[in-house]
ZABA-792078 format. One record per residue (C-alpha): x, y, z; residue in three letters. Coordinates in steps of 0.001 Angstrom, whole numbers, padded with zeros to 6 digits, always signed. Each point is the difference from the previous one (the first is absolute). Layout:
XYZALA/...
This chain:
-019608+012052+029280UNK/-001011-003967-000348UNK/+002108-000069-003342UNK/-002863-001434-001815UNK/+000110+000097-003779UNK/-003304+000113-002239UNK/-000396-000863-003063UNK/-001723+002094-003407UNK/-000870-001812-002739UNK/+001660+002420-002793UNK/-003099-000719-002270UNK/-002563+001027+002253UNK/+002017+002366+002252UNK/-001574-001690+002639UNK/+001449-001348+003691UNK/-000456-003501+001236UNK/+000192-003435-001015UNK/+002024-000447-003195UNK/-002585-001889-002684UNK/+000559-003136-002032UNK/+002051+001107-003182UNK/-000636-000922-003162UNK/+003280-001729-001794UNK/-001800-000047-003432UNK/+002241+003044-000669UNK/+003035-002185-000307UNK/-001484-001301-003198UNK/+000396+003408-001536UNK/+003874-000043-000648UNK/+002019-001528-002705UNK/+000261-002972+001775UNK/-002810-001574+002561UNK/+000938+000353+002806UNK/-002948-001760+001563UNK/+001690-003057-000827UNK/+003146+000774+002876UNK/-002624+000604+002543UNK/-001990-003113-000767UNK/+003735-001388+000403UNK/+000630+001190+002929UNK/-003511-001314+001605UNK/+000762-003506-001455UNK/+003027-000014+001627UNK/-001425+001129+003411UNK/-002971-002979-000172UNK/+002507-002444-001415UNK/+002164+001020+003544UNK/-003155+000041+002338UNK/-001950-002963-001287UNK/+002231-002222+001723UNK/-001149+001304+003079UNK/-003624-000157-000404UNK/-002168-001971+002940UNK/-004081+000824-000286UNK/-001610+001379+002912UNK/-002399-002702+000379UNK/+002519-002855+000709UNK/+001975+002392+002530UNK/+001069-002795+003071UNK/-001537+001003+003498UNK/+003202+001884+000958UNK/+000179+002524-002538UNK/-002862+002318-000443UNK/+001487+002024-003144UNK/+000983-001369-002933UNK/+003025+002116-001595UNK/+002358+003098+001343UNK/+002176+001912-002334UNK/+003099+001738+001622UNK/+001125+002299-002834UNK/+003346+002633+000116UNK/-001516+003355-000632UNK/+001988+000764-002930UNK/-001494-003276-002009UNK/-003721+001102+001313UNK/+000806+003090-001824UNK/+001111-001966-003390UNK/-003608-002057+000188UNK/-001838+002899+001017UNK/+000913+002083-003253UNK/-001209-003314-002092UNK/-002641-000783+002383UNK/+000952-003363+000411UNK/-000359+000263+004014UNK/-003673-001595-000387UNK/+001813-003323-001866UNK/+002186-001193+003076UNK/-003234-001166+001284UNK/+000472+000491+003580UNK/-002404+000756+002606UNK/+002313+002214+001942UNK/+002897+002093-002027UNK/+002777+001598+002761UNK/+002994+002281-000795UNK/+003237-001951+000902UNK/+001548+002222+003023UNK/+003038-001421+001652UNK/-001776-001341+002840UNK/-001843-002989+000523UNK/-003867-000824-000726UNK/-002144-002461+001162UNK/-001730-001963-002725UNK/-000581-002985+001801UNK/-003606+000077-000159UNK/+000482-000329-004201UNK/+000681-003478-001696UNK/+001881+001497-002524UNK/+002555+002902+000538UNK/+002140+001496-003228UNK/+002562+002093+000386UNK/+001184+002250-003626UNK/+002928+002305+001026UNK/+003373+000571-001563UNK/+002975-002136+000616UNK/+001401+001516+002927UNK/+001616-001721+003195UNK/-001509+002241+002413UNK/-003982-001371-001123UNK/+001715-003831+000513UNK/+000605+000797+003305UNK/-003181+001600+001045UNK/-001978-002705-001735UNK/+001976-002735+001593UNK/-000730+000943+003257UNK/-003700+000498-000865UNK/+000097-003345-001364UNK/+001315-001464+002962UNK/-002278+001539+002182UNK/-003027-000766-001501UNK/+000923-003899-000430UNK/+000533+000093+003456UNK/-003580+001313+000979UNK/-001484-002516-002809UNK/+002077-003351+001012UNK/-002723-001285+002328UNK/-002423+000581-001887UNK/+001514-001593-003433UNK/+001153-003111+002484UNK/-004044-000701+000607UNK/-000947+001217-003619UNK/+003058-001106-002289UNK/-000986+002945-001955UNK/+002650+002911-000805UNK/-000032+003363-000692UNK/+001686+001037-003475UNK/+002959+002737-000008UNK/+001362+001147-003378UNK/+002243+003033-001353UNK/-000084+001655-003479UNK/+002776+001923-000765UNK/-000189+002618-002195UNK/+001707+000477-002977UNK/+002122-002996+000938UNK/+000484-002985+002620UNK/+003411+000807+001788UNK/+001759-003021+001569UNK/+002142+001940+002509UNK/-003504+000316+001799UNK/-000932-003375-000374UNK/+002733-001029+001679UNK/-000579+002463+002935UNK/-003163-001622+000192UNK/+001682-003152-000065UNK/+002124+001224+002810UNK/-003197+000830+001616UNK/-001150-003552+000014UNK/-003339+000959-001739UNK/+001018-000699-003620UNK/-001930-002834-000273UNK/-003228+001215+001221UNK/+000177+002860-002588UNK/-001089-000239-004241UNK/+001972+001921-001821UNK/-000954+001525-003404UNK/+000974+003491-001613UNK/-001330+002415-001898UNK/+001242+001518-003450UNK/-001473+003123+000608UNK/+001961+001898-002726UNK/-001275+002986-001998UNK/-002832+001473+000646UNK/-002479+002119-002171UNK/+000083+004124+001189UNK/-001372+001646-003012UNK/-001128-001014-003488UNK/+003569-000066-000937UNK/+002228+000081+003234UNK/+000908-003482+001764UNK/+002371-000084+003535UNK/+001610-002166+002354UNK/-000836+002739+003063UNK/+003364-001402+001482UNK/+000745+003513+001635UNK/+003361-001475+001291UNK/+001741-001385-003058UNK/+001749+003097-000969UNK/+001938-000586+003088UNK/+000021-003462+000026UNK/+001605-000474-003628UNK/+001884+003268+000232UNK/+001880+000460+003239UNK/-000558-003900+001292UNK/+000896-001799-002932UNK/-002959-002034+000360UNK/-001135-001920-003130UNK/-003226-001095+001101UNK/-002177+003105-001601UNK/+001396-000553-002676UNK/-001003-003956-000317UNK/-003763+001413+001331UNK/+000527+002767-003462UNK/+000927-002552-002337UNK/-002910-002645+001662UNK/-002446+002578-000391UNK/+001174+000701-004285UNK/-000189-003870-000461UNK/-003402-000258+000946UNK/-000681+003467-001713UNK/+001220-002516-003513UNK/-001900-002779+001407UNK/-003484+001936-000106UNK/+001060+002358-002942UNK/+002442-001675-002385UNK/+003861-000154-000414UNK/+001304+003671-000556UNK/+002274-000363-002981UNK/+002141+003274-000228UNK/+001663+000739+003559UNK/+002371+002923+000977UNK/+001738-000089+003757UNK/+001846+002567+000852UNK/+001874+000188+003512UNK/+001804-002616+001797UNK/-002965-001035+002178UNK/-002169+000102-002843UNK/+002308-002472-001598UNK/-000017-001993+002949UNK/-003769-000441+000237UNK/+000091-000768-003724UNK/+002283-002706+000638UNK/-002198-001250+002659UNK/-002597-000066-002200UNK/+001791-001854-002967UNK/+000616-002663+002708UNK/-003602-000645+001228UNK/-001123+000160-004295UNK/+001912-003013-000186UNK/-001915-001737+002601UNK/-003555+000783-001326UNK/-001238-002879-002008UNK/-000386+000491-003719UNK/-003675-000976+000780UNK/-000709+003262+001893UNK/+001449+002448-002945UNK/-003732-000067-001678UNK/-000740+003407+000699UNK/+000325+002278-003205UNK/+001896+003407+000260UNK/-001794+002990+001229UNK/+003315+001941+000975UNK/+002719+000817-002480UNK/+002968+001803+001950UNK/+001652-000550+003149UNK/+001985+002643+001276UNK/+001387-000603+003658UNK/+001166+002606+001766UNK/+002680+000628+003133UNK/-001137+002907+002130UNK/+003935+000410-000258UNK/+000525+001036-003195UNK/-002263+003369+000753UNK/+000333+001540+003792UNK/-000456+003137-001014UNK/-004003+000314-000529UNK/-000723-001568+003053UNK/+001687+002744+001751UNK/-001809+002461-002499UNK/-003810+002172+001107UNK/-002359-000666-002458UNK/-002484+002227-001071UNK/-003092-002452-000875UNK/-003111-000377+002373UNK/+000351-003668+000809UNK/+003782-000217+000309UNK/-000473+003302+002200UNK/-002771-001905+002241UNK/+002524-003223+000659UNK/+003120+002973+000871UNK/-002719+001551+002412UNK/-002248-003011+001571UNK/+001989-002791-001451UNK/-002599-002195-002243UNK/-000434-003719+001227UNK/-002090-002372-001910UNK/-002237+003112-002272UNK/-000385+001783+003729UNK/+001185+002230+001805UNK/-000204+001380+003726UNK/-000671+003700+000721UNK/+000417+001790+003012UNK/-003167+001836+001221UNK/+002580+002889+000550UNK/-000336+000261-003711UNK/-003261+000938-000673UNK/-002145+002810+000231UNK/-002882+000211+002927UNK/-002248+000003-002649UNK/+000703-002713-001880UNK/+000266-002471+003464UNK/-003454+001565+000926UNK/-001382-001286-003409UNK/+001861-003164+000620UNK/-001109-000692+003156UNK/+003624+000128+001300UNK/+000723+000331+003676UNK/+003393+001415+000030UNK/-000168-000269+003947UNK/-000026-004168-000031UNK/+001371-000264-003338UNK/+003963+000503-001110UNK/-000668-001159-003871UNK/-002255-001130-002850UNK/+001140-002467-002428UNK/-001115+001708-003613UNK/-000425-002932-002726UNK/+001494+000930-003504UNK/-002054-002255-002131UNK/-000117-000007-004005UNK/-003470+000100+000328UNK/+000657+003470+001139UNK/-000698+002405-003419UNK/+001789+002687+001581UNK/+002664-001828+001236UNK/+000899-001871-003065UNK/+000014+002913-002103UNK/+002002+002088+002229UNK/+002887-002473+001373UNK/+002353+000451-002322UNK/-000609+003637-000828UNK/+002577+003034+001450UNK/-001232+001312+002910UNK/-000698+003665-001570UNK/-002452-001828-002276UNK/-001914-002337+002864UNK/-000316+003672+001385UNK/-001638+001550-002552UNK/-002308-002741-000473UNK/-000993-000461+003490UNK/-000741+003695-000015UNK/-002178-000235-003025UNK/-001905-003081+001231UNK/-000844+001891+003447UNK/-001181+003145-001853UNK/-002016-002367-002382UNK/-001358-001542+003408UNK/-000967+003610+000928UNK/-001537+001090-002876UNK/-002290-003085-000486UNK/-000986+000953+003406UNK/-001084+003502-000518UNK/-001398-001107-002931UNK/-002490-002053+001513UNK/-000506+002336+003060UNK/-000943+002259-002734UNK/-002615-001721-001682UNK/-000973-001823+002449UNK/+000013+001536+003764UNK/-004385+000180-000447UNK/-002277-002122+001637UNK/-000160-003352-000731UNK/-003904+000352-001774UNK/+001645+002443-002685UNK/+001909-002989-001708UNK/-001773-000682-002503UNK/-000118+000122-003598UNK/+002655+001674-001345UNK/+002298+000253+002722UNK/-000648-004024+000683UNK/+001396-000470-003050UNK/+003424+002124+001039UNK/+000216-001556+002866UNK/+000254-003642-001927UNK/+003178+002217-001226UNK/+001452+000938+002592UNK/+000182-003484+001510UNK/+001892-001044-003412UNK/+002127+002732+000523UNK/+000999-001489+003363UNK/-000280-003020-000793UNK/+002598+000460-002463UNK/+002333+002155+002272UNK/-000214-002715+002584UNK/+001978-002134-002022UNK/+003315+002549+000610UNK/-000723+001833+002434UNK/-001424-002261+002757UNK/+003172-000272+001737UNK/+000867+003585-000393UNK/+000330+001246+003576UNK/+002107-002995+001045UNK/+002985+001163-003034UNK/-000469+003687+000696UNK/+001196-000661+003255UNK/+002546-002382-000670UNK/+000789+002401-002203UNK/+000843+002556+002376UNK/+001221-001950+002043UNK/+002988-000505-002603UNK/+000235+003572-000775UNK/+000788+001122+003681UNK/+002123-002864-000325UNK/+001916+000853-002939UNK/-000613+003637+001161UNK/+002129-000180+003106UNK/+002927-002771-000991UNK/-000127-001677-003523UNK/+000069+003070-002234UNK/+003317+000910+001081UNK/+001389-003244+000227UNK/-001313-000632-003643UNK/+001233+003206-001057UNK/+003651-000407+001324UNK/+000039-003726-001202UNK/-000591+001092-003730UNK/+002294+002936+000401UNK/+002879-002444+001009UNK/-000848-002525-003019UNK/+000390+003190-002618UNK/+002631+001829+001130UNK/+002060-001992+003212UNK/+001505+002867+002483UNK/+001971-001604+002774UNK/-000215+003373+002244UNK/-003629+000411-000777UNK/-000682-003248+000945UNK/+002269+000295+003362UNK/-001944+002822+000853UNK/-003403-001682-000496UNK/+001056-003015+001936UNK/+000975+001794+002780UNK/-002941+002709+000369UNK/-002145-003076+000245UNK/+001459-001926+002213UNK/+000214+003336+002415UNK/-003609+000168-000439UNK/-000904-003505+000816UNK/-001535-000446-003078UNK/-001982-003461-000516UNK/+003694-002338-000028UNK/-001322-001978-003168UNK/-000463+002624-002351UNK/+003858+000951+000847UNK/+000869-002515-000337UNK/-002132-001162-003644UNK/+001471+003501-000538UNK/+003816-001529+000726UNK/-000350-002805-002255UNK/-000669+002333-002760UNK/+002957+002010+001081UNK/+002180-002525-000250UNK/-001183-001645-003035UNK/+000232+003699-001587UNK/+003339+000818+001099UNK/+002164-003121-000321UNK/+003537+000640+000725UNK/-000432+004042+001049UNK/-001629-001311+003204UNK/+003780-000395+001969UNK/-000739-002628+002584UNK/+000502+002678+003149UNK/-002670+001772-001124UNK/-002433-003000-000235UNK/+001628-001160+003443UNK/-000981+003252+001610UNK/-003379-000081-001441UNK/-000869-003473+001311UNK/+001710+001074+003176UNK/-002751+002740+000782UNK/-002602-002064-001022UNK/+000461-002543+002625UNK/+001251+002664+002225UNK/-003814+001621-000753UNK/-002259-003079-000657UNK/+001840-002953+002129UNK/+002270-002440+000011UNK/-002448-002579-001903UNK/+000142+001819-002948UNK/+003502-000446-000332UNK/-001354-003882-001163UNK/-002091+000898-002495UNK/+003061+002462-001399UNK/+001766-003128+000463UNK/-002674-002022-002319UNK/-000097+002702-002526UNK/+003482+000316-000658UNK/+000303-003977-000362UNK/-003173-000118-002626UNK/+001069+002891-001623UNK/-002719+002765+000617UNK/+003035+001879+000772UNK/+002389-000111-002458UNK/+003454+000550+001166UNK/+003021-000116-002406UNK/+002854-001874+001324UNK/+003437+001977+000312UNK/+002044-003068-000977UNK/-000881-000557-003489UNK/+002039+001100-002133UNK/-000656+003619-002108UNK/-001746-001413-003364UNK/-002507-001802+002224UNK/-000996+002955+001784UNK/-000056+002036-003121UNK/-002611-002664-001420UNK/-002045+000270+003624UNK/-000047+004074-000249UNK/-001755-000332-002996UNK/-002386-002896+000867UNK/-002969+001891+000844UNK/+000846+002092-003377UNK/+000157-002684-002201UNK/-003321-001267+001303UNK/-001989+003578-000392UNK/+001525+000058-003877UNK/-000786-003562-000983UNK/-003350-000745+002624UNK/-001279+004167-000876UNK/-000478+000521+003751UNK/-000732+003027+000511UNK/-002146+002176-001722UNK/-000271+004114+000193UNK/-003037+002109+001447UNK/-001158+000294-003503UNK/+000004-003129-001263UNK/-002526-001842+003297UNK/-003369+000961-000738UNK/-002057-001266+003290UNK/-003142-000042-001334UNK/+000718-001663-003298UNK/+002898-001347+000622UNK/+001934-001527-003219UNK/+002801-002144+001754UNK/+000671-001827+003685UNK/+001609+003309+001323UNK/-003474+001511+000890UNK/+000351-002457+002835UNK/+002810+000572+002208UNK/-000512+003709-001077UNK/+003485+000201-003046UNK/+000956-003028+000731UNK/-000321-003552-001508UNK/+000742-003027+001889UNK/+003319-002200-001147UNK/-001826-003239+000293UNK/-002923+001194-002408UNK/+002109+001176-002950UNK/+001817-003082+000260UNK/-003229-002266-000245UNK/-000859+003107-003090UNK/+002699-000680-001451UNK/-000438-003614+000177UNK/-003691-000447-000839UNK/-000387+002869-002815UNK/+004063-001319-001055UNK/+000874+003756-000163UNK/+002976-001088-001215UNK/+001724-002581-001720UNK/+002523-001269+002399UNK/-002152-000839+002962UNK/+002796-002196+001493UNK/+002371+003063+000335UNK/-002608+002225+001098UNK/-000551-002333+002790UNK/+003764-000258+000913UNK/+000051+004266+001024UNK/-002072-001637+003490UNK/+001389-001884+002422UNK/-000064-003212+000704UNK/+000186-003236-002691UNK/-001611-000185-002925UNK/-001950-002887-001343UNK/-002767-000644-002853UNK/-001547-003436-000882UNK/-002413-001203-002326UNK/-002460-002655+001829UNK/-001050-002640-002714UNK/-004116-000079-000537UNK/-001814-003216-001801UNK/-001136+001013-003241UNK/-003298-001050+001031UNK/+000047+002272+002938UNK/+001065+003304-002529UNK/-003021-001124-002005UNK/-002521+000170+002321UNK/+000188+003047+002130UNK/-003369+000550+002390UNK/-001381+003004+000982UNK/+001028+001812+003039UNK/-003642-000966+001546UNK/+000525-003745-000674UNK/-000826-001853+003144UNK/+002547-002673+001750UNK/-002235-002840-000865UNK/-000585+000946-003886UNK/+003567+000824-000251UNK/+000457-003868+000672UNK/-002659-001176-002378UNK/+000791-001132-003304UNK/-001886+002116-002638UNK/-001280-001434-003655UNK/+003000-000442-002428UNK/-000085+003093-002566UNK/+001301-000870-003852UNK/+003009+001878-000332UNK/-001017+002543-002191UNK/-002524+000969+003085UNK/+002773-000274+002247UNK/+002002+002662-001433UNK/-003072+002379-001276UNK/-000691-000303+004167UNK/+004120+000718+001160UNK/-000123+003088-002774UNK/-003048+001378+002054UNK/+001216-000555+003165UNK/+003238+001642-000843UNK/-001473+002858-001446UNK/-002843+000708+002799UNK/+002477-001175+002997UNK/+002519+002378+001616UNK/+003491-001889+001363UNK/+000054-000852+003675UNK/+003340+000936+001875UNK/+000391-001399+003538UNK/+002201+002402+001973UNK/+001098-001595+003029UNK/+002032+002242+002621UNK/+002247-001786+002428UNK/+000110+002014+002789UNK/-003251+002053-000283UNK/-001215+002549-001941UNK/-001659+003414+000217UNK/-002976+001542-000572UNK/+001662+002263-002459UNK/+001414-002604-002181UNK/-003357-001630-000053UNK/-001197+003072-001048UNK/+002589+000466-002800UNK/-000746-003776-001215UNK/-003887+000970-000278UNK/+000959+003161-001838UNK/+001743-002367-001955UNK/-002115-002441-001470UNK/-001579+001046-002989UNK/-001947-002380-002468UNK/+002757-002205-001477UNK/+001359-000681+003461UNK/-001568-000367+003906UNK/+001952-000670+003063UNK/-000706-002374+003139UNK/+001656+000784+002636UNK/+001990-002381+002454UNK/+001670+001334+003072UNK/+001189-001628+003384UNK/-001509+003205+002039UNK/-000601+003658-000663UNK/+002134+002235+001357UNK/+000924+003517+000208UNK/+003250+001892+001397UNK/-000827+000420+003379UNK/-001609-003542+000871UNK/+002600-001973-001891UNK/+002930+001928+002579UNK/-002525-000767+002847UNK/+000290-003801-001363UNK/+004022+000274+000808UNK/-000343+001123+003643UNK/+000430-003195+002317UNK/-000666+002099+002916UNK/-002893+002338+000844UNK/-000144+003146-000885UNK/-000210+002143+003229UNK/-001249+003710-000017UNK/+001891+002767+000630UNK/
């Protein structure tokens, strides 16, 4: 196989080139987010302007104008805003680490991330290419222009290795703050797929400055966020980051009235256990299986039937995948996502036997020769193209999510239903020899070495103290023993985070009485866990529905906070983890009094509106307040899942709506494939 991947355009279930999208979509949300992508695209033409030369002045020696040498990952970022057209290069090349030759191009720009390794390869590039153009400048006195955009932020270790290089001087700097960017109608991200690692196991403090960058320019384009709640020791960190760079904002720049009422910042610390959970919803299900990257996914053609890549216009034999787009546009989609998988069954199954009775239907009436239509029966067929018509709408991307849909059932058929199963059996009632005994069938098996181990973390976390250390040492000893020796890192990196909780013999007896009962104490006062009668799947009533009986930590604490379940919020906080922190961000009266609509534009948010009299002033507040439902901002340090983004939706109701913020997404097995710093090798 050539390893080729096609693409299908989830709205037309079609394979080829992807087509323009539409961004007006982003409008649609509580807050516009139309405004963060036209942002974003300042900021790239702000960067790239510098470095503008017009074709028709080009000297003799150059016979292209501009060449942009961009790191794959930041192609990616662009692509999903399409900003790629406003570089305006003629010539656009992934960054590899090996040298290209650009010196036919006046211009060439370089926009990678700060790393030592690119100064190096572009150095010598550099250097290479003066060398070829030094006669040639000597007769013209013209030069060619280098530059380098970093992205999120200029780093000046490597402009001193470029210094070291002897080619800082022929080089522009500039960076670019690309921050958050706009995912869905109501979910932002930083796509920085290494941070977990970076802030967790390296101690490194720079995704956290990139977080808190990314929520001050979030206030800049939407308005000071008065009510904040941090919980988590990173969280508090990036919230003291942020308090910092507030300071340095001139008061001239605060002008934008509030459109977001809560902050609540997040560490992924204070709740490891749902990562390591299986969900049970379609689109978290979809990221576990083909892991989701910017609303896409990549299938293999392994996955689907013969029919369906016939139809498609699939070669399997030339082909290894096809990248599926999961748009909102999508009916189906977006009315299935966040529905239990039992449901998106059921109504896949009743839109394909709508699909074949519409087509009987017409066979039936209308399998004569075309001269007979007429009259009457030209009249029915006007209906039957309104009844497809109207179909269309849902069901035009059917056969691409019945077989994704399959493809998760044989899936969870053949390795998550047990897991899930066992992992919920451990949270209700913890057995240290059933769990033993699990552990160690699976690991004679050879069973997929993540879901043991998500299955270990719950163990642990379960358990407490009855897990004696021997036993966990002869666990992890057969696992390397099994899987490898590099596995014996990422054990490593989970037992440091704290994805496997281990209770430490030398504290003294009240402390480990208080740990035994940790996981307890959260199921009583968070309501956990519910029973088989209380989840109803297909009209579900609470969170639960999604990881099957079980509610996320993280999303009854932001419950609890938003919906102020109970009175002492500060204590309720205090059960989790990590410190504790809540702040009230002072707002200009001016700025409480006139709030804009979530589809205000950048520009008119700027523009100073005709003074009201004050008794129109209030009348207009009252209505606002009564029409408008409170925006929370829920940023996750650390990532989030497609679960909890689930649970927020489910949610939101009409007195309150949630944005969401996260660094990445992230589910249980790619977050302990983020630890590994060495390959994983097969077996």
């Amino acid at each position: 196989m050539s390893g080729r991947t096609t693409t299908t355009a989830a709205p037309a279930g079609t394979t080829g080139t992807v087509p323009k999208q539409d961004f007006t979509y982003l409008k649609t949300g509580r807050i516009n987010l139309t405004i963060l992508r036209e942002y974003i695209i300042q900021e790239i033409k702000r960067c790239t302007n510098q470095f503008h030369t017009e074709k028709s002045n080009l000297p003799k020696q150059f016979t292209k104008d501009k060449c942009v040498i961009i790191d794959d990952s930041i192609k990616n970022l662009l692509g999903h805003v399409q900003a790629i057209a406003d570089l305006g290069a003629s010539d656009i090349r992934i960054f590899k680490e090996r040298q290209h030759d650009t010196s036919d191009y006046k211009v060439t720009l370089f926009l990678v991330r700060p790393k030592v390794v690119y100064m190096e390869v572009i150095a010598n590039m550099i250097k290479d290419e003066l060398n070829k153009l030094n006669p040639q400048k000597s007769k013209s006195g013209i030069t060619k222009q280098y530059g380098i955009i970093f992205v999120p932020r200029r780093s000046r270790v490597c402009e001193e290795k470029l210094k070291e290089q002897g080619v800082r001087g022929d080089i522009i700097i500039d960076e670019l703050n690309l921050d958050f960017i706009p995912i869905d109608t109501d979910v932002l991200s930083l796509e920085s797929n290494d941070c977990f690692r970076d802030i967790y196991l390296n101690n490194d403090t720079t995704p956290l400055f990139n977080l808190a960058h990314g929520l001050i320019t979030l206030q800049k384009l939407y308005g000071i966020i008065p009510n904040v709640f941090v919980k988590g020791d990173k969280a508090k960190q990036c919230y003291d980051t942020i308090m910092r760079m507030q300071r340095e904002v001139p008061d001239n720049e605060k002008k934008v009235p509030t459109q977001i009422e809560n902050l609540i910042l997040i560490d992924r610390t204070v709740d490891l256990i749902t990562p390591m959970m299986i969900p049970a919803t379609y689109e978290a299900l979809l990221d576990e299986v083909f892991n989701i990257q910017f609303n896409r996914i990549e299938v293999p053609t392994s996955s689907f039937s013969a029919h369906f890549c016939e139809a498609q216009k699939i070669d399997t034999t030339t082909q290894d995948k096809v990248a599926v787009r999961l748009l909102t546009s999508d009916q189906l989609y977006s009315d299935t996502r966040y529905l239990h998988m039992i449901t998106v069954g059921r109504i896949l199954q009743e839109g394909a036997r709508a699909q074949k009775q519409l087509r009987k239907d017409f066979d039936d009436k209308f399998s004569g020769a075309s001269s007979t239509i007429q009259g009457k029966k030209l009249a029915d067929l006007r209906e039957f193209v309104t009844r497809i018509s109207n179909q269309n709408a849902k069901t035009q991307t059917l056969s691409t999510h019945l077989e994704l849909a399959c493809a998760i059932k044989q899936e969870l058929t053949s390795m998550y239903d047990m897991y899930l199963a066992k992992q919920l059996s451990m949270l209700f009632v913890p057995v240290l020899q059933d769990a033993m005994r699990q552990l160690d069938e699976r690991i004679a098996w050879k069973d997929n070495v993540f879901c043991i181990l998500r299955y270990l973390s719950i163990v642990t976390h379960a358990l407490g103290s009855q897990l004696k250390r021997k036993d966990y040492d002869a666990i992890k000893k057969d696992i390397v023993q099994t899987f490898g020796l590099q596995y014996l890192v990422l054990i490593h990196a989970m037992e440091q985070i704290g994805f496997i909780n281990l209770i430490d013999p030398t504290k003294n007896s009240s402390t480990l009485r208080t740990n035994e009962t940790q996981i307890e104490r959260l199921k009583r006062e968070f309501n956990l866990l519910q029973g088989d009668t209380a989840v109803n799947v297909t009209d579900p009533q609470d969170i639960s529905y999604i990881f099957y009986q079980y509610a996320p930590i993280s999303i009854r604490l932001i419950e609890k906070i938003v919906f102020q379940t109970t009175n002492t919020i500060q204590e309720t906080m205090n059960i989790l983890p990590g410190t504790t922190f809540i702040d009230t961000q002072q707002v200009p009266m001016e700025l409480k009094r006139h709030r804009h609509d979530s589809t205000t534009s950048m520009s008119s948010l700027n523009k100073s509106s005709k003074p009201l009299n004050q008794p129109q002033q209030q009348q207009q507040q009252q209505q606002q307040q009564s029409t408008q439902s409170k925006v929370t901002l829920v940023v996750f340090v650390g990532g989030i899942t497609y679960g909890e983004i689930a649970a927020l939706r489910f949610l939101a109701d009409k007195n309150q709506d949630f944005v969401i913020a996260t660094t990445h997404f992230i589910n249980g097995t790619n977050l302990m494939k983020s630890l590994l710093d060495v390959p994983i090798l097969p077996l």
